[in-house]
Every structure is written in C-alpha cells, then in structure tokens.
C-alpha positions as CSV (number, residue, x, y, z in Angstrom):
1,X,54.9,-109.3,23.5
2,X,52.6,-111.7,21.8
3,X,49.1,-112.1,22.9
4,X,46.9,-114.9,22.5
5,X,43.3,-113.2,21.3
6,X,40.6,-113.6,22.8
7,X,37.6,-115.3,21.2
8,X,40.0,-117.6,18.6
9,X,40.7,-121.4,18.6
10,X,43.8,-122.2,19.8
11,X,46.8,-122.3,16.4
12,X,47.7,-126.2,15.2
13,X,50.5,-127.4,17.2
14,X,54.2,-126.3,15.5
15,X,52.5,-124.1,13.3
16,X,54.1,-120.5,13.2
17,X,51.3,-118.9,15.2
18,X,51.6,-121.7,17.8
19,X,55.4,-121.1,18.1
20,X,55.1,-117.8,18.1
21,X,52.4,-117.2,20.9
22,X,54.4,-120.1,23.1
23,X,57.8,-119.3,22.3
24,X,59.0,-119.1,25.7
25,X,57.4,-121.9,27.2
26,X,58.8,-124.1,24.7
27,X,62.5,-122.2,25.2
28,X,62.1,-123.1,29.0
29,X,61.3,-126.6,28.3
30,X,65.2,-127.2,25.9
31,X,66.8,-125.6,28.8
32,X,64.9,-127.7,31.2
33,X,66.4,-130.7,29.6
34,X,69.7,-128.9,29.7
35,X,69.6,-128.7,33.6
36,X,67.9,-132.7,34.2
37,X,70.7,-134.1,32.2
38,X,73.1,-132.6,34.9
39,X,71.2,-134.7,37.6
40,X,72.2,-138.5,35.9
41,X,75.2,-139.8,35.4
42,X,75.2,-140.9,31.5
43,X,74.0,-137.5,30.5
44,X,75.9,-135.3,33.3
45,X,79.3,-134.9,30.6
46,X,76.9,-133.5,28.0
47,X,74.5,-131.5,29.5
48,X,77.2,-129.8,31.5
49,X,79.3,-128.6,28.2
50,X,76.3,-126.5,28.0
51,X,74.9,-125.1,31.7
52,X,78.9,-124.7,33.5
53,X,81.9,-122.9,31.9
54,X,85.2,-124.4,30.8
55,X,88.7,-124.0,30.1
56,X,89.8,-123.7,33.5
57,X,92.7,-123.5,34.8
58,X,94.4,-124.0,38.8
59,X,97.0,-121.8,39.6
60,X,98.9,-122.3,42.7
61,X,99.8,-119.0,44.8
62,X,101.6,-119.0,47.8
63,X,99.8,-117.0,50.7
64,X,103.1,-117.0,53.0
65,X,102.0,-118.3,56.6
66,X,98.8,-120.2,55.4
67,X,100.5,-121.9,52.7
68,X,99.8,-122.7,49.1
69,X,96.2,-121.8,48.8
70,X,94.9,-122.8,44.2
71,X,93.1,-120.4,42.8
72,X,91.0,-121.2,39.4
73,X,90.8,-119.1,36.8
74,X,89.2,-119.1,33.0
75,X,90.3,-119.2,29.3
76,X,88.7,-118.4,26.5
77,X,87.9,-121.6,24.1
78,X,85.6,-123.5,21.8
79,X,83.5,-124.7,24.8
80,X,82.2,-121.7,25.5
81,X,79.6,-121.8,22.4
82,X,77.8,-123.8,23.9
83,X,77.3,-121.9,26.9
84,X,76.2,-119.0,25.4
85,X,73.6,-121.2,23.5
86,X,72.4,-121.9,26.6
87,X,72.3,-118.3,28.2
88,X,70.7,-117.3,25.3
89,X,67.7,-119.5,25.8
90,X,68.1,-118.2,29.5
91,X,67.9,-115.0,28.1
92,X,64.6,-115.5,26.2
93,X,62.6,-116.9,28.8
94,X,63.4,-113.8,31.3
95,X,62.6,-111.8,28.4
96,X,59.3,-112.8,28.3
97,X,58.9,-112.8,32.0
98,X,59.9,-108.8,32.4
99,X,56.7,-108.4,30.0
100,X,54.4,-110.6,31.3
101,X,54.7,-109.6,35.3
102,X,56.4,-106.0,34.9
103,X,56.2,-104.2,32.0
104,X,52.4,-105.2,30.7
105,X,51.5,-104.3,33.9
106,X,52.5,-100.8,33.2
107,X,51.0,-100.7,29.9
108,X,47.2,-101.4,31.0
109,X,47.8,-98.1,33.5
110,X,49.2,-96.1,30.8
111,X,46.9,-97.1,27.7
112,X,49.5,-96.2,25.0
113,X,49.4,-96.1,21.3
114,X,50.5,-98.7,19.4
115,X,53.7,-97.0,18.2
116,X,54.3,-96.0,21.7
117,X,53.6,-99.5,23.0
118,X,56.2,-100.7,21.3
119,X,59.3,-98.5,22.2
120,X,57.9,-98.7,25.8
121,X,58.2,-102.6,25.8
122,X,62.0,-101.8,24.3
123,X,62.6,-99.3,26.7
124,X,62.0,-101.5,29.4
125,X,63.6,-104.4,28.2
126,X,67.0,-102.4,28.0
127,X,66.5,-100.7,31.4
128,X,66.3,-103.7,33.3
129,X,69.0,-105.3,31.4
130,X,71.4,-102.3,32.1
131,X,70.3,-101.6,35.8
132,X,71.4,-105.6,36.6
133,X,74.8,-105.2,34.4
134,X,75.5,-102.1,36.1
135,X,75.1,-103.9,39.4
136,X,76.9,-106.9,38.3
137,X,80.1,-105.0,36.5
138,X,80.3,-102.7,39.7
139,X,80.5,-105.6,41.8
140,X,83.6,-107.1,39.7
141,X,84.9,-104.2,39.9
142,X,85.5,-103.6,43.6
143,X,86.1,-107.3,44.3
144,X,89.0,-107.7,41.5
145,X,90.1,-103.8,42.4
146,X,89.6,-102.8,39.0
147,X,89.5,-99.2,40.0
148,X,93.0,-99.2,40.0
149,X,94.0,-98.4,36.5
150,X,97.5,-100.7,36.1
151,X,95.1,-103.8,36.8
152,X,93.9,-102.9,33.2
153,X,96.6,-104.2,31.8
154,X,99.1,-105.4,34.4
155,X,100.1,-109.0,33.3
156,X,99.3,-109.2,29.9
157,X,99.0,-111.4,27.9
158,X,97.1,-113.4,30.5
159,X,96.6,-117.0,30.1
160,X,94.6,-117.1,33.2
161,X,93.0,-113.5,33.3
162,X,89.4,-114.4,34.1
163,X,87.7,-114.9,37.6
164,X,84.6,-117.1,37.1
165,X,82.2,-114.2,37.6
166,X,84.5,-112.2,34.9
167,X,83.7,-114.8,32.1
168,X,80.2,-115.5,33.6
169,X,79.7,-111.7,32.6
170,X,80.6,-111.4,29.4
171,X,79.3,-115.1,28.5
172,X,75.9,-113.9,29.6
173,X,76.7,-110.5,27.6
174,X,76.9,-111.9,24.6
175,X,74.2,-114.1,24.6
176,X,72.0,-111.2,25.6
177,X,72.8,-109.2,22.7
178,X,72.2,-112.5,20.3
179,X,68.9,-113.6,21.4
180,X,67.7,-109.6,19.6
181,X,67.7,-111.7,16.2
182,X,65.3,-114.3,17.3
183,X,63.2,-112.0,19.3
184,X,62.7,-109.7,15.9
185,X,61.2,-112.8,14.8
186,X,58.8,-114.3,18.2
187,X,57.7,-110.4,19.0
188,X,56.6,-109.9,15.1
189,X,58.9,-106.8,14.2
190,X,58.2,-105.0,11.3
191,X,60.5,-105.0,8.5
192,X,61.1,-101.3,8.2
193,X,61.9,-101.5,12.5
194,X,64.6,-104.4,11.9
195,X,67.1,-102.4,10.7
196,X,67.7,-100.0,13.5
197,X,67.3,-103.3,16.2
198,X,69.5,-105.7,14.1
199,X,72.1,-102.7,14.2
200,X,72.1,-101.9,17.6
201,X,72.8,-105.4,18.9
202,X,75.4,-106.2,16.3
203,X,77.7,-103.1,17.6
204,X,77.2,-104.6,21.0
205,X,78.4,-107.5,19.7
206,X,81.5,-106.0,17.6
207,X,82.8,-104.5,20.6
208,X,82.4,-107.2,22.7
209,X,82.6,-110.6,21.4
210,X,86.5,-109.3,20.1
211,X,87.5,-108.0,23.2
212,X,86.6,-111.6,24.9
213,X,88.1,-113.5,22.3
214,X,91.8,-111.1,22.7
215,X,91.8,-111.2,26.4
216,X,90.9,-107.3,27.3
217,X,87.9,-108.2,29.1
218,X,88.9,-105.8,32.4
219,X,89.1,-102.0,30.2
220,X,86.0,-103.7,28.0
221,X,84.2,-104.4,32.0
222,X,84.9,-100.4,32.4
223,X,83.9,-99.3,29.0
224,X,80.6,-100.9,29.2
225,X,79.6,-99.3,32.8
226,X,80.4,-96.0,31.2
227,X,78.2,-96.7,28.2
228,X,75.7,-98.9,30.1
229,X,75.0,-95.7,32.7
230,X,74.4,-93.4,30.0
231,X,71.9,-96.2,28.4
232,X,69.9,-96.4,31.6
233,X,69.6,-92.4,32.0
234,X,68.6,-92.5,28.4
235,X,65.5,-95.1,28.5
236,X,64.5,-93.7,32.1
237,X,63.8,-90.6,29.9
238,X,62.0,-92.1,27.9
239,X,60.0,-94.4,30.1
240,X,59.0,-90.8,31.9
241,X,57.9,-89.2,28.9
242,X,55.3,-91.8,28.3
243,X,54.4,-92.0,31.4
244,X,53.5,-88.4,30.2
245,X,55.6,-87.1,33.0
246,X,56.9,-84.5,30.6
247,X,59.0,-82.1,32.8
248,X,60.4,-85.4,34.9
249,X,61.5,-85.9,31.5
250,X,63.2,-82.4,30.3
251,X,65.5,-82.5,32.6
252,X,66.2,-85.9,32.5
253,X,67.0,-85.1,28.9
254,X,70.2,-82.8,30.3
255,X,71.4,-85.4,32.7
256,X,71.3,-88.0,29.3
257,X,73.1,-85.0,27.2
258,X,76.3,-84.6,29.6
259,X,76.2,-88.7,30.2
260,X,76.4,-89.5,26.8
261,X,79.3,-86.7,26.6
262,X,80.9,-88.1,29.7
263,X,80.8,-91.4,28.1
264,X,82.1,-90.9,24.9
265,X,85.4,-88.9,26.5
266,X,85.5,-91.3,29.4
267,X,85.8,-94.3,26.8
268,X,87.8,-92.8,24.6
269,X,90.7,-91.4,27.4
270,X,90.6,-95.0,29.0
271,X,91.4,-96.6,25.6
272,X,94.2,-94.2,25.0
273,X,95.6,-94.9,28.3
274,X,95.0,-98.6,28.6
275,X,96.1,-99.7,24.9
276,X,99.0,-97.0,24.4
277,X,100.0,-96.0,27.7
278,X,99.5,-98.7,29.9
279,X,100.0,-102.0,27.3
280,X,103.3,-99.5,25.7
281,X,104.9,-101.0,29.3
282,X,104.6,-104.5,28.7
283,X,107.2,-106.0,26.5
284,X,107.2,-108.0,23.3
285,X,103.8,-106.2,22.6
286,X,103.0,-105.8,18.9
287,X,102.3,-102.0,18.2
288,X,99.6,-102.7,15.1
289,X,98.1,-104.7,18.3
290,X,97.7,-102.0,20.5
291,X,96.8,-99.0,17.8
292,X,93.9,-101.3,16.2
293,X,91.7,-101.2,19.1
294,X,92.4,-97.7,19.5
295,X,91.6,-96.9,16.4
296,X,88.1,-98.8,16.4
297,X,86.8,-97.7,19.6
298,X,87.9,-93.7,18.9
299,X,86.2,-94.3,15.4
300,X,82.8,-96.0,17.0
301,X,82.3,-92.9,19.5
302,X,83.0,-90.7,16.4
303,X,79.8,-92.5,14.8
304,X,78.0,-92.7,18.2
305,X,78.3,-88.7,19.1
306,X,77.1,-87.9,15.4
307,X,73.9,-90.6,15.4
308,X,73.1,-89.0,19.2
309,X,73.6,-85.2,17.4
310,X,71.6,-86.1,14.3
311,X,68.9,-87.7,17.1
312,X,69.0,-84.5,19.3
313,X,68.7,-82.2,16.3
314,X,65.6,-84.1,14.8
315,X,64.0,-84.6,18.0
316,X,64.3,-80.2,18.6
317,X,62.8,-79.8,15.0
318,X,60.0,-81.9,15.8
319,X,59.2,-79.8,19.3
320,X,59.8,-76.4,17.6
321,X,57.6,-77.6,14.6
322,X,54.9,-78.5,17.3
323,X,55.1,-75.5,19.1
324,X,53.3,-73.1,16.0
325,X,50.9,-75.6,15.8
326,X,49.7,-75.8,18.9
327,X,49.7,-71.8,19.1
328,X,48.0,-71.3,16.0
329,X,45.1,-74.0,16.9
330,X,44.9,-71.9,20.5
331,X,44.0,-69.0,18.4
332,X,41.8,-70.2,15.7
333,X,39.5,-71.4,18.7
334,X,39.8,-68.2,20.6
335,X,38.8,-66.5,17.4
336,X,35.9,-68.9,17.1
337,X,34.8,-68.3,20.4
338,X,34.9,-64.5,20.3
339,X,32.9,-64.4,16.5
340,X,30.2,-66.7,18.3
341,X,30.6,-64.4,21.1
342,X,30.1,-61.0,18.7
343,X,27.2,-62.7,17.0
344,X,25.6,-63.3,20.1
345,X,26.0,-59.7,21.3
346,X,24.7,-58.8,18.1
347,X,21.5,-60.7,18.5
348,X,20.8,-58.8,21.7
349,X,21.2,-55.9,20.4
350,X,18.8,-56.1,17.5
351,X,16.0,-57.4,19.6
352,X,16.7,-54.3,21.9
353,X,15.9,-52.3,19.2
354,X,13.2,-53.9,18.0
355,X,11.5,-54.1,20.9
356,X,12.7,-50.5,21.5
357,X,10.4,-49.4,18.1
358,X,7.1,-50.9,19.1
359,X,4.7,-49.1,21.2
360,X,4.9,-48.9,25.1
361,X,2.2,-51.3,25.8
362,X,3.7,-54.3,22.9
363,X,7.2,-53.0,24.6
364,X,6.6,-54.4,27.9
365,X,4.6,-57.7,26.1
366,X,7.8,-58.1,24.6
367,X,10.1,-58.0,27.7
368,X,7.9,-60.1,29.4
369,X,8.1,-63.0,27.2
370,X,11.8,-63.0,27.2
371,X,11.9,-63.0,31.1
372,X,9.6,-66.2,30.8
373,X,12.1,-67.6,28.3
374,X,15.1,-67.3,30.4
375,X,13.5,-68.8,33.3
C-alpha cells in the first residue's frame, strides 16, 4: 500500500507521486462515470458496453405442462473487452480497500519488517481473493450440477454454454489477474520482485483467458477450485507464520504439501478424462483439439510440482542451516556465563586466602568489612 507521509506538502496534482498515493480514488471516480452514464438515456448504450455482459442469446425449452419457459445464455465475443476493462478498475479499487480496512489493520498489531510487510500484504491480497472464488465457483457448481462429470463436456461445442454467473466468473477472473501489472506499478515494486509477480499472473492468465475464448469454461471452473484450495492453505501458512504462530504454521505446512499433491493429480486426471475420455464421445471432434490442452495442462503441473519441490527444498536448507546457529550461539553464551561464573569463584577464593594469611585480629577486620559491603 502507499502511504501519504506525515509531515510533507501534498504532491502537484497529476504528478507521479500524486497518482500514485491517490490511485484508487481516481480509479473509483472512471468507474463512477461508467455506472452514471447507465442512469441517462443518451449515454445508457455506451456506458452499458462496459458495466453489463453481451452476446446473449434466448433459447426456448419446453418445460412440458408449464409450457415453453426462454432461458438466456452467453457467448464469448469482442464485447466482452470492455467488460473486463471495467472489472479491472473494480478490481483496483477493492484492492485498495482489503488494505486500508483489513490488512493494515493487521500490520500495526504485528509490527513486521519491511521484507515481511510486503509478502504479508500479498499474502492477504490472494487469500481473500481465493476464499470469495472458492465460494463463488462452489456455488456454480451445485446450481449447474457440475459435480456430475458428463456435464463437462456433454453438448460440445456449445454455442450457448454459459449461465450469466458462468461468464460473470471468469470475466471477473481475468480482470483480477490483469490489474497485477498496473498494481506493480501504484504499490512501487521493486524491479528484482517484478519478475516472480509479472509471472505468476501471466500463467493465470494462460490457462484461463484460452479456456474462455474455446468454450471449456465448466472443467477450467473445476480446475481452478482444485488449484485455488491448495492456494488458500498455502497463504494461510504463511499469514500464521508471521503472525509468529510458528507451530499453527508446521502443520499447516503438511496440509499445503498433500494439497498441492492432490491438486496437481486431481487436475491432471480430470483433463485426461474430460479432453480424451469424455470429448473422444462427441463426434466430428478434432483429435490435435483435444490432445493440445492435454498436453499444456500435464506440462504446466510438471513445471508447478518442480517450482513447489525446488521451494520446499530451499526453504528445509534455510531451517537446517538455522538450526547450528542458533545451537552454537546457545553455547557460546553458556560458555560466557560459566568463565564469568569461574572468575568469580576465583575471586572468592583468593580473598579467602588472603584474609586466611593475616593475623587473627586483621582476620576478623577483614570479614567484617565484607559483611558491611554486602549489605
């Protein structure tokens, strides 16, 4: 988050400080406009190319006894750019409310480092976006009765696959994961932290922007909760570690180990099943069509089970590494304490026989002075 310091005139208006420090009031204010021009009649056309979704289409089903009841239902299409223009801007402004009113909040209680300021703030971010997808996707799923595999892929290709909370999802999706490039730019990320941030959303993004544009939104709905779950057990973790709730956070570090198994097999087994054995039913379905997706998603959990490896095995070295360290600085102030100790000993015990060498009278002179100086 950025800060406005104390004690400082306020930056020149449009400056890069001044956009910076009000980036999501002046976000709020384009999508204000956005949501007036729905309320007047000239404007109404424009504004809602941007706020509603498009390309939809009435279907008529016959319900038997009750008649013919129309359903709508959604297509992809060029419209829906603009949309997500305007969910991103959505998205921005909520970011910056988590971390004003929740996670700053924290941060004040736990007085963390700067380093760990940072991947607190990103911790958080993430959680509370992956706790309200989970939600969302789990709702789809039970009213659209995903749970039953052969709606996967029953009725492909669909012309009119999507409900409107289906493509509301994955609208809101992908704009999520683009407003990360801006925000590397309003929260000040360093250069060297881009990389791993700019990387992260853009895998998102590969998965998902593809599998919206081809129609396989349902098995992508199911992939996600499966990786989205072992996300959130992940940045719990963390969250509990800084909260320097350390063994919360050891065994939270199991749970995230067989989630992050789970959900590589779990996303792998449905993409086998979906793209081979469930779209090898359908007919007049291109083979190179169906192997392709197979083929990215087996290789992307390939490359995700090695970077969470390579993570693991870093993050062990690190604690083993610490563990000498702290031992061997234990016993250097042990020994410290025990030489002071000796010396101390050894003090008494040359005054003893000092005193011990003088006469009887200069003796008891002696041990009365040091009775004074003690009390």
């Amino acid at each position: 988050m950025v800060q406005k310091k104390k004690g400082t005139k306020n930056p020149p208006i449009f400056s890069q400080e001044f956009i910076i420090t009000n980036h999501a009031d002046i976000v709020a204010c384009v999508a204000m406009v956005f949501v007036m021009g729905l309320m007047f009649q000239i404007t109404s056309p424009a504004a809602s190319v941007f706020v509603a979704l498009h390309h939809n289409v009435t279907v008529p089903f016959d319900m038997g006894p009750t008649g013919v009841v129309d359903f709508t239902f959604y297509q992809t299409g060029l419209k829906d750019i603009a949309a997500i223009f305007f969910y991103l801007l959505i998205s921005i402004v909520m970011h910056q409310i988590i971390q004003e009113y929740v996670l700053d909040k924290f941060n004040r209680k736990l007085h963390l480092s700067k380093v760990k300021f940072v991947k607190f703030n990103e911790s958080g971010q993430l959680l509370a976006f992956f706790i309200i997808s989970l939600v969302w996707a789990g709702d789809i799923i039970y009213k659209e009765h995903l749970w039953n595999p052969r709606n996967l892929w029953e009725g492909y290709p669909p012309h009119e696959s999507m409900s409107f909370m289906l493509k509301f999802f994955f609208i809101t999706q992908i704009a999520y994961w683009i407003h990360v490039f801006p925000e590397l730019y309003f929260q000040r990320i360093k250069r060297e932290e881009q990389g791993s941030k700019i990387r992260y959303a853009a895998l998102h993004l590969l998965f998902i922007v593809p599998a919206y544009i081809f129609s396989f939104t349902r098995v992508t709905l199911c992939i996600l909760v499966l990786q989205y779950f072992s996300e959130t057990l992940f940045h719990v973790s963390r969250i509990v570690t800084y909260a320097n709730k350390l063994n919360v956070a050891k065994y939270l570090y199991v749970l995230v180990d067989f989630a992050v198994l789970l959900a590589r097999l779990g996303t792998v087994g449905l993409t086998v099943y979906t793209f081979w054995f469930g779209l090898g039913q359908v007919p007049d379905t291109n083979i190179a069509f169906r192997v392709a997706p197979i083929g990215f998603i087996v290789s992307l959990q390939l490359w995700l089970v090695y970077n969470y490896l390579t993570f693991r095995a870093k993050r062990n070295r690190e604690l083993r590494a610490a563990v000498p360290v702290v031992v061997s600085t234990t016993k250097v102030r042990k020994t410290q304490q025990e030489k002071a100790k000796a010396r101390k000993e050894k003090g008494k015990k040359e005054k003893e026989v000092e005193i011990n060498d003088l006469p009887e009278v200069d003796q008891n002179t002696k041990k009365a002075q040091a009775v004074r100086q003690r009390k």
